[in-house]
GUGU-564729 format. One record per residue (C-alpha): residue number from 0; y, z negated, x; residue in three letters. Coordinates in pm, 1 decimal, always signed. Layout:
<atoms>
<atom i="NUM" v="Y" w="Z" u="X" aa="Ala"/>
...
</atoms>
This chain:
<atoms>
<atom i="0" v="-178.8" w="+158.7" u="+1121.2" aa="Unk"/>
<atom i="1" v="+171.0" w="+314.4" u="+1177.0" aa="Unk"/>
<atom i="2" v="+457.1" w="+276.3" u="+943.2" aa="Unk"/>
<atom i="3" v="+793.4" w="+392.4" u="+859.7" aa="Unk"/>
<atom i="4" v="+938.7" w="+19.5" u="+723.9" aa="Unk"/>
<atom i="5" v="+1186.7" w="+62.5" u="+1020.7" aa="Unk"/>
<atom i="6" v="+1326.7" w="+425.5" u="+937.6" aa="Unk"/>
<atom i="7" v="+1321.8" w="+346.5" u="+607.2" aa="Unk"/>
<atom i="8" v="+1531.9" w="+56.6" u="+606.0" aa="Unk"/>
<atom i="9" v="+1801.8" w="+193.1" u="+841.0" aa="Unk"/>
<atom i="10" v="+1817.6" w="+505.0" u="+588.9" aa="Unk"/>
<atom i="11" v="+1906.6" w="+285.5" u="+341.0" aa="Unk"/>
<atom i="12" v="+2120.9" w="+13.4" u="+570.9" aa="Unk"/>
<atom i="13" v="+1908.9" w="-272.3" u="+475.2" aa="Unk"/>
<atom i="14" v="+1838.8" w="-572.9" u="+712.2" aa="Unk"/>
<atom i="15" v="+1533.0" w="-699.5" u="+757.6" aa="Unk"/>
<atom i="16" v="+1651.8" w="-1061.9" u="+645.1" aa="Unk"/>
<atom i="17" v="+1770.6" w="-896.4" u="+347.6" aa="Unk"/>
<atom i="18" v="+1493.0" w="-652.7" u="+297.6" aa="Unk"/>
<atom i="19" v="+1293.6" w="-995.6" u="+312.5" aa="Unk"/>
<atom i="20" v="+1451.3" w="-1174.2" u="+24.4" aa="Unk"/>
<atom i="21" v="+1429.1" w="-879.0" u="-206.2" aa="Unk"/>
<atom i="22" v="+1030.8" w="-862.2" u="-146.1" aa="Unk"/>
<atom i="23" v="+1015.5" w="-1226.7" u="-127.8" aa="Unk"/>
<atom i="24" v="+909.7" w="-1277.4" u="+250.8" aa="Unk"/>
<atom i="25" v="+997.6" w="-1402.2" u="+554.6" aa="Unk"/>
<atom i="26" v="+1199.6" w="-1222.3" u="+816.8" aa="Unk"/>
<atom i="27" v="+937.2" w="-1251.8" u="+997.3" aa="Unk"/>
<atom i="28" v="+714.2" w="-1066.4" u="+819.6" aa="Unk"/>
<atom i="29" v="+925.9" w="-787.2" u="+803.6" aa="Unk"/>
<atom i="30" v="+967.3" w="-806.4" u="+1173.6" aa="Unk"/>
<atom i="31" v="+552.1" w="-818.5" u="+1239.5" aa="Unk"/>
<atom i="32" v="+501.3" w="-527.9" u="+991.0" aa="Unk"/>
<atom i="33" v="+757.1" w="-285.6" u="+1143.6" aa="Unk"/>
<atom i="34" v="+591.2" w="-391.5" u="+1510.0" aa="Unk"/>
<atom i="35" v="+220.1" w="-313.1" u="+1336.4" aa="Unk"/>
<atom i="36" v="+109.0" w="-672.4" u="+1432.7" aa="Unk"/>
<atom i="37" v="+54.4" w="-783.2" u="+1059.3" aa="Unk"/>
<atom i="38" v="-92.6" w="-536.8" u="+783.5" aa="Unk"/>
<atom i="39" v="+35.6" w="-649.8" u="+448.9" aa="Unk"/>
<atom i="40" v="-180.1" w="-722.8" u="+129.9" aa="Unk"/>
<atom i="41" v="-208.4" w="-493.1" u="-117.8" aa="Unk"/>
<atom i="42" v="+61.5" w="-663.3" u="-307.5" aa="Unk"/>
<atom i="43" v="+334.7" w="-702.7" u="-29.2" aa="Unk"/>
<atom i="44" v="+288.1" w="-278.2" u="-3.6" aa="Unk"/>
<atom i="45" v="+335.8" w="-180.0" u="-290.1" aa="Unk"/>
<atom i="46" v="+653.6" w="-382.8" u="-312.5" aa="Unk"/>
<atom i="47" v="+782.1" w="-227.0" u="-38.7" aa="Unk"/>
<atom i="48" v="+708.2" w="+97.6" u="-127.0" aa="Unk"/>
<atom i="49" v="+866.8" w="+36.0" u="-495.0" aa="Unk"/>
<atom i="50" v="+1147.6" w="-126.8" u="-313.0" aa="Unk"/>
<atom i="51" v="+1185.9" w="+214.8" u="-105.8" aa="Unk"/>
<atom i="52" v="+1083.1" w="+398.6" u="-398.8" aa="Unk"/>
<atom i="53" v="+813.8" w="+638.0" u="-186.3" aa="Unk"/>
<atom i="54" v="+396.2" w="+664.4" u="-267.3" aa="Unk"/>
<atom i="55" v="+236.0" w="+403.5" u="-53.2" aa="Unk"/>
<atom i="56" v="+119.1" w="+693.4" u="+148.3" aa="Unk"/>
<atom i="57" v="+435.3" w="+803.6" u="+274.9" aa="Unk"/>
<atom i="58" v="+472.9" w="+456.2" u="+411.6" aa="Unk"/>
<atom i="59" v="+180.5" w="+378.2" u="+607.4" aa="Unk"/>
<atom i="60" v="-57.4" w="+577.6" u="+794.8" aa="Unk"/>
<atom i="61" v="-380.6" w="+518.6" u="+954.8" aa="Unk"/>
<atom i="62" v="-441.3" w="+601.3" u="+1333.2" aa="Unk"/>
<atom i="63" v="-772.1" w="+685.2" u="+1513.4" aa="Unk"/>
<atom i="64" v="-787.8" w="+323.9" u="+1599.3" aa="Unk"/>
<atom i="65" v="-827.5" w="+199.9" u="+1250.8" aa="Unk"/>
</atoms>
């Protein structure tokens, strides 16, 4: 699954530490999301994607691999 977390947060000059507090995460997280080693619940994406106030589609896409 690709995503646009990265993009996203340099667009709106957000850290990921601070991204993290807002959506009540750790850094880490964040960090495994953007680098597609963690898929986040349900719950976690549609925070993000309220945070960054896009459909949940615009911020994740499946590949051929999933």
């Amino acid at each position: 699954m690709k995503n646009t977390i990265k993009v996203r947060r340099a667009i709106k000059d957000v850290t990921q530490a601070q991204l993290a507090d807002i959506i009540g995460v750790s850094r880490q997280t964040i960090s495994a999301i953007e680098k597609n080693k963690y898929v986040p619940s349900t719950v976690l994406a549609l925070k993000l994607a309220r945070y960054f106030e896009v459909a949940i589609e615009e911020f994740f896409e499946l590949t051929q691999e999933d």
